[in-house]
C-alpha positions in Angstrom: 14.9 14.4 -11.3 17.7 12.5 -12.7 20.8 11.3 -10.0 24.5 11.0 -11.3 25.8 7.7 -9.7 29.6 7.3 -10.0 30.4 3.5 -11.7 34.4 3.6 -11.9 37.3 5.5 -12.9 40.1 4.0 -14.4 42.8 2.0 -13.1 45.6 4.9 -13.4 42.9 7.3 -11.5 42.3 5.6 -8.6 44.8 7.1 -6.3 43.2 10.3 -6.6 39.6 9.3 -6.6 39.6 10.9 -3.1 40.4 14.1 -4.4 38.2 15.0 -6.4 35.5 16.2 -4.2 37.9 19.1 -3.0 38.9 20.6 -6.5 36.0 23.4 -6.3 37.6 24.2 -2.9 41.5 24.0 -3.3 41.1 25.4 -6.8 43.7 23.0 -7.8 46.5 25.7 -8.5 44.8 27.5 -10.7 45.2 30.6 -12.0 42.9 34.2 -11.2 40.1 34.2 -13.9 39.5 37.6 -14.4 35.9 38.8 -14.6 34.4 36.7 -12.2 34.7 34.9 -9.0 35.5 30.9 -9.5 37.7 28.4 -10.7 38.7 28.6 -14.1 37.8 25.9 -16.6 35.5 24.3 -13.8 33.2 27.4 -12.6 31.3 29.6 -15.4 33.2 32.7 -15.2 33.6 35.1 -18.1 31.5 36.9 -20.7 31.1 35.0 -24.1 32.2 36.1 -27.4 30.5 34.3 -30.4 30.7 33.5 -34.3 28.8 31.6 -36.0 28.4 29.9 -39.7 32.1 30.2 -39.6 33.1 27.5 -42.9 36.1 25.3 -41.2 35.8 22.6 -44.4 34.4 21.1 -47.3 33.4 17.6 -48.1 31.1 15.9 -50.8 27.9 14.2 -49.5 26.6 11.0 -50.7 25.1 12.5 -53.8 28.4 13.9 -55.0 28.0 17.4 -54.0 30.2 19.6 -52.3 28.9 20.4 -48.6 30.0 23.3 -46.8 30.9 22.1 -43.3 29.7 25.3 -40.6 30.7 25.8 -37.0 30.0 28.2 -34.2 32.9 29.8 -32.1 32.6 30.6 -28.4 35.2 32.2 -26.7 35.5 33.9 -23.6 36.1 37.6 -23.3 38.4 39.4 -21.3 40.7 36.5 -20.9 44.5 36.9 -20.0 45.8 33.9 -21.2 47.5 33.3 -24.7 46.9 29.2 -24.6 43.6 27.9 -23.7 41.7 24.2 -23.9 39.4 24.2 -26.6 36.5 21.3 -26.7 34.3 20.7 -29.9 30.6 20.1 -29.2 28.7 17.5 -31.6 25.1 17.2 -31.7 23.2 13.5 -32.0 20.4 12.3 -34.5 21.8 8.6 -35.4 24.1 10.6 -38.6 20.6 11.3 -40.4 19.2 14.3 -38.4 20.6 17.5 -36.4 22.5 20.8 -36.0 25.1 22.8 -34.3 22.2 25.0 -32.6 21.5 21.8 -30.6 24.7 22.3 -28.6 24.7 25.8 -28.1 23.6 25.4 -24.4 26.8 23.8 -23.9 29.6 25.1 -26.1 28.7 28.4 -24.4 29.0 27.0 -21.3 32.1 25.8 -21.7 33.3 29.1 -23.0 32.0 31.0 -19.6 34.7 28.3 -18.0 37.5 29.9 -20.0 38.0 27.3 -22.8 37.6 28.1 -26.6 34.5 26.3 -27.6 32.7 25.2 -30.7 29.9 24.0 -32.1 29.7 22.3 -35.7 27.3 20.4 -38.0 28.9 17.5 -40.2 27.9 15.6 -42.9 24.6 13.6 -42.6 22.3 10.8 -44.5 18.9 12.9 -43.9 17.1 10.7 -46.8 18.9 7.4 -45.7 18.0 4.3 -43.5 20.0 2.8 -41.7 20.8 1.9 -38.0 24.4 3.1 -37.0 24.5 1.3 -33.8 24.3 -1.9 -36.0 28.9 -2.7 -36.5 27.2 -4.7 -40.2 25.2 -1.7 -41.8 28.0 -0.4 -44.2 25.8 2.3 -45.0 25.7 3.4 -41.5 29.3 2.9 -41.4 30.1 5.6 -44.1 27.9 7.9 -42.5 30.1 7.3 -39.2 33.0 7.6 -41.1 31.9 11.0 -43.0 31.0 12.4 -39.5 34.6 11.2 -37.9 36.5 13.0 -40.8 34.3 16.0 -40.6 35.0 16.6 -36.9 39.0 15.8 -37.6 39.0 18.9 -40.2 37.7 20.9 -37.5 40.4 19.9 -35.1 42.9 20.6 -37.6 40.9 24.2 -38.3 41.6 24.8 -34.6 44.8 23.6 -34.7 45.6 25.7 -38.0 43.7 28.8 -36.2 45.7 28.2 -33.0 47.6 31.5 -32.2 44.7 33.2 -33.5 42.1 31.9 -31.7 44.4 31.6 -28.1 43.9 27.8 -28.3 46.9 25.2 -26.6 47.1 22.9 -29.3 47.7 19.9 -27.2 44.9 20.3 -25.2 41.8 19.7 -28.3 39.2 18.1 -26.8 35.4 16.4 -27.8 32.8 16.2 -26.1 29.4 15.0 -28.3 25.9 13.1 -27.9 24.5 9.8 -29.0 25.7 10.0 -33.0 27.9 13.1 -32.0 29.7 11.0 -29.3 30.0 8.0 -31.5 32.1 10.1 -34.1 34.2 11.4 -31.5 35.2 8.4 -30.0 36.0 7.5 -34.0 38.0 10.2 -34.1 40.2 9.6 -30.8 40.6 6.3 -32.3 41.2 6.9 -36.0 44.0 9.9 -36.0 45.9 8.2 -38.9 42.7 8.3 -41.1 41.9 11.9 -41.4 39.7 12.2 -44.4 39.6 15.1 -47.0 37.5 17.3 -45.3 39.9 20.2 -44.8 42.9 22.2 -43.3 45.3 19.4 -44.2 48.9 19.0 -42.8 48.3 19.5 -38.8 47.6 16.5 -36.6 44.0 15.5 -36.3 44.8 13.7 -32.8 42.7 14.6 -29.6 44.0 15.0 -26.0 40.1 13.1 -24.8 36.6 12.4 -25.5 33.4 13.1 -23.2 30.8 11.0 -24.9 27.0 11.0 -24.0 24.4 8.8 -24.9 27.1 6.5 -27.4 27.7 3.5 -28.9 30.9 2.0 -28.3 32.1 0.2 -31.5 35.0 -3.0 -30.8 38.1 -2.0 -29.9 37.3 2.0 -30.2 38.1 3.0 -26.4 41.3 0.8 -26.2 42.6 3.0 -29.5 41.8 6.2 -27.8 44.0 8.9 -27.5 43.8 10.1 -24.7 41.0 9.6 -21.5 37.4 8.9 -21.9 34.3 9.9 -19.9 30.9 8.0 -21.0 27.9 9.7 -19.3 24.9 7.3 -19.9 21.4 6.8 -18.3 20.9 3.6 -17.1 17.6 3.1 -18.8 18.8 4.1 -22.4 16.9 1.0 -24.4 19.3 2.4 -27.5 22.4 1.3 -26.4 21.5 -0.8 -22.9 24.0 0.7 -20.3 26.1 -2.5 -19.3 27.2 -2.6 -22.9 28.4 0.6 -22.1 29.9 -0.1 -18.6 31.4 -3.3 -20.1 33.4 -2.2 -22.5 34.4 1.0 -20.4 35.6 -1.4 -17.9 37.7 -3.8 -19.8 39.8 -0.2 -21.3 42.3 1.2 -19.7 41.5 5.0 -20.1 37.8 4.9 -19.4 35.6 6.7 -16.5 31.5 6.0 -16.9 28.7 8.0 -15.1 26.0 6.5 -14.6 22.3 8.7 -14.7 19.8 6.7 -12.6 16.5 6.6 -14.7 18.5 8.4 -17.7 17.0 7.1 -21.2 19.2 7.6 -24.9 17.6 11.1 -25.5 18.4 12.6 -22.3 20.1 15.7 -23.8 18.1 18.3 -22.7 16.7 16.6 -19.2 19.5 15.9 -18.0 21.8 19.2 -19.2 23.2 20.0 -16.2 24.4 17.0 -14.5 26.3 16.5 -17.7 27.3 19.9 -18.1 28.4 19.6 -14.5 30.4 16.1 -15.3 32.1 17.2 -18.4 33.3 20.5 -16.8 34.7 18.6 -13.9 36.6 15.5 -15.6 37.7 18.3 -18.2 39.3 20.7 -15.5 41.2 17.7 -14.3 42.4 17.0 -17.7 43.5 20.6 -17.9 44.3 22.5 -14.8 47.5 23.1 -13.5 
């Protein structure tokens, strides 16, 4: 079985490092969930109630055709509260393979925690080679740069969708995998280059990004908005885990978890250790 081995947390965290441990315990101040017995955004709590195919924008793919850009919608029932965290789930497949079922597993999850939470497919280049990891493949870098303003429309659907949907608008955040996690990181970075994929006018800016299984392009993590949490395996021959831990150390806002034995496509064999990370560094992102 895979171990989680904590690596760091960033400079501005490390007063309360000690802390942490005891949030399950203490509950941190947060509120009564409702339905279930727990602590609300950290503990799976509530029933789920779920759309799906919902169309949140439209973009042209590299052919010059419209695409219709589908998400899922998880929310959790019998909730009291009017403002809630949402997080967007990406799926991986280096920009050339993949779907929005992939991250069911967890955008539900995170919905039992009391967060609004979605799943969504983006633009890819299915009949296209290229390696994205590689900062000198320009066709890789459109297809990184269709993804990151596919994912922005959908934060601006949220946003757009707020009182509707019960969601805090300051508190949007992205969690993805390998390719998934790669865009979002883009978009943390990148809030002044939206793209045309939909819902224009609100902001496209994130509160933070939980990235798994990524590669960190220069200077992306010190343009961040917001924190970052990289979970990556230390035996990922894709993108070699001290590139990762190096350039998570030298940023500001960065916290890396490290999987002992954890390879690139540990998705699935690894799901609830980073289930388990994500829900606790987004619970202290979000709780009272």
């Amino acid at each position: 079985m895979n171990q989680i081995r904590m690596i760091r947390r960033a400079r501005r965290w490390a007063a309360t490092l000690s802390v942490v441990p005891f949030l399950a315990l203490a509950g941190c101040g947060d509120d009564p969930v409702g339905p279930g017995d727990g602590v609300r955004y950290l503990d799976e709590v509530f029933d789920v109630a779920t759309e799906t195919d919902l169309q949140y924008g439209l973009a042209m793919d590299e052919n010059g055709d419209e695409e219709v850009l589908l998400l899922d919608l998880y929310q959790p029932e019998d909730d009291t509260l009017d403002r809630r965290p949402a997080v967007l789930w990406m799926h991986g497949g280096s920009f050339q393979f993949g779907h929005k079922g992939e991250m069911t597993e967890f955008a539900r999850s995170f919905a039992r925690r009391g967060m609004v939470s979605v799943s969504l497919n983006y633009r890819l280049r299915e009949n296209q080679t290229f390696d994205y990891t590689d900062p000198d493949d320009a066709v890789g870098e459109q297809a990184k740069r269709d993804a990151q303003h596919d994912i922005q429309a959908a934060v601006r659907w949220l946003r757009a969708n707020a009182d509707d949907l019960g969601v805090d608008p300051d508190l949007i955040y992205l969690a993805g995998y390998s390719a998934g996690g790669t865009a979002a990181l883009r978009v943390a970075a990148s809030p002044d280059d939206p793209g045309s994929s939909g819902n224009p006018g609100p902001s496209s800016s994130v509160a933070g990004v939980a990235g798994i299984s990524v590669s960190i392009e220069e200077g992306v993590l010190e343009a961040a908005t917001g924190r970052t949490l990289l979970i990556h395996g230390t035996d990922d021959t894709k993108v070699p885990f001290a590139q990762v831990e190096a350039a998570c150390d030298a940023a500001a806002r960065c916290e890396i978890v490290a999987i002992d034995g954890g390879v690139h496509n540990m998705i699935n064999s690894a799901s609830a250790q980073i289930i388990s990370e994500t829900a606790r560094f987004l619970h202290g992102e979000v709780a009272p």
